[in-house]
C-alpha positions as CSV (number, residue, x, y, z in Angstrom):
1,X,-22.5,-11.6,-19.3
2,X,-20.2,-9.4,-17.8
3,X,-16.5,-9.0,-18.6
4,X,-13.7,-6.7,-17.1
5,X,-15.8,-5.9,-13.4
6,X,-14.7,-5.2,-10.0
7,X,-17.7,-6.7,-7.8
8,X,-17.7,-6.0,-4.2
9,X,-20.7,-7.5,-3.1
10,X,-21.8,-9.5,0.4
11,X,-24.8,-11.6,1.0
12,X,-26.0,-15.0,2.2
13,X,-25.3,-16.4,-1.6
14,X,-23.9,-15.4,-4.3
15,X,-24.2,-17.1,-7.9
16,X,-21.8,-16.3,-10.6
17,X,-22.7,-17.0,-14.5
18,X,-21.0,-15.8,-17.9
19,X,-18.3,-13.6,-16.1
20,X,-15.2,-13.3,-17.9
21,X,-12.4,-11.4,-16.8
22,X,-13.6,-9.9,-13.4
23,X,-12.3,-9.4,-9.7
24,X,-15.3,-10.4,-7.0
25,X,-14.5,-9.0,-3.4
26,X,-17.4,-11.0,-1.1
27,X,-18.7,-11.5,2.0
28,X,-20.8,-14.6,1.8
29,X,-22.1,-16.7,4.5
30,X,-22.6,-19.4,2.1
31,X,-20.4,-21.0,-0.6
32,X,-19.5,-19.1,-3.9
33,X,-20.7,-20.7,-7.1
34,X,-19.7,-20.0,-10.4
35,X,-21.0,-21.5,-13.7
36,X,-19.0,-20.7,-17.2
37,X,-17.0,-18.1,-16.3
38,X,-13.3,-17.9,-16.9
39,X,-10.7,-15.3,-15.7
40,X,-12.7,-14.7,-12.5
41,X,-10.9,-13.8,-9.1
42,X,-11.9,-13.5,-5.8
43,X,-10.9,-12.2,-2.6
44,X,-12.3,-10.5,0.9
45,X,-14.7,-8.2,1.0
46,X,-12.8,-4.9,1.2
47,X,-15.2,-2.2,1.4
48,X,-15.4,0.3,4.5
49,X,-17.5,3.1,5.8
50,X,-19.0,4.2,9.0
51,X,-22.9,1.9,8.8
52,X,-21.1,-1.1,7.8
53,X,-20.9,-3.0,11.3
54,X,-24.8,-1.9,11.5
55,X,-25.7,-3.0,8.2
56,X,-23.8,-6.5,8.1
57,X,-25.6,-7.0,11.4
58,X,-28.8,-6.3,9.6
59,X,-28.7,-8.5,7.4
60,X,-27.3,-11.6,9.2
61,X,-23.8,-11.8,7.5
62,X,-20.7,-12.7,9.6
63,X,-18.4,-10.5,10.5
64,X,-15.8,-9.2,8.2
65,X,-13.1,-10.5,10.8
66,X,-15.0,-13.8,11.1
67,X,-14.0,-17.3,9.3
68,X,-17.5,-17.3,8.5
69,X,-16.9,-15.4,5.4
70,X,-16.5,-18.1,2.5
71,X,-14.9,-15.4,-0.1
72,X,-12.5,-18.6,-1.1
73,X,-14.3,-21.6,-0.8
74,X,-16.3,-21.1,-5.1
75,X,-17.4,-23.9,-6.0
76,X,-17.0,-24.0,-9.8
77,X,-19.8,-26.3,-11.3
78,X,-18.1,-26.6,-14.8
């Protein structure tokens, strides 16, 4: 239930419900999916500071240069 958000957010699956209204920056490994939710955009992750290479290593995401990154490929299940 969340409306008006700016989300930047990376992980090995994300899972969208009852968003209205909000911008989702993301750095996924797996597909986006998104159920009822209207007004949603998405778009690379954009966030940067001096751990980040360390900590997306860490936690097994691909590389923010990588065409791993599956910030554009939601799959909307409505």
């Amino acid at each position: 239930d969340c409306a008006d958000c700016v989300f930047v957010v990376g992980g090995h699956q994300i899972r969208i419900h009852d968003t209205k209204e909000s911008e989702l920056y993301l750095l996924v490994r797996g597909k986006p999916i998104m159920e009822n939710c209207s007004g949603v955009r998405f778009g690379p992750y954009c966030l940067a500071y001096d751990q980040l290479a360390a900590h997306i290593s860490s936690a097994s995401l691909p590389e923010i240069e990588q065409a791993d990154n599956h910030w554009k490929s939601v799959n909307d299940i409505n």
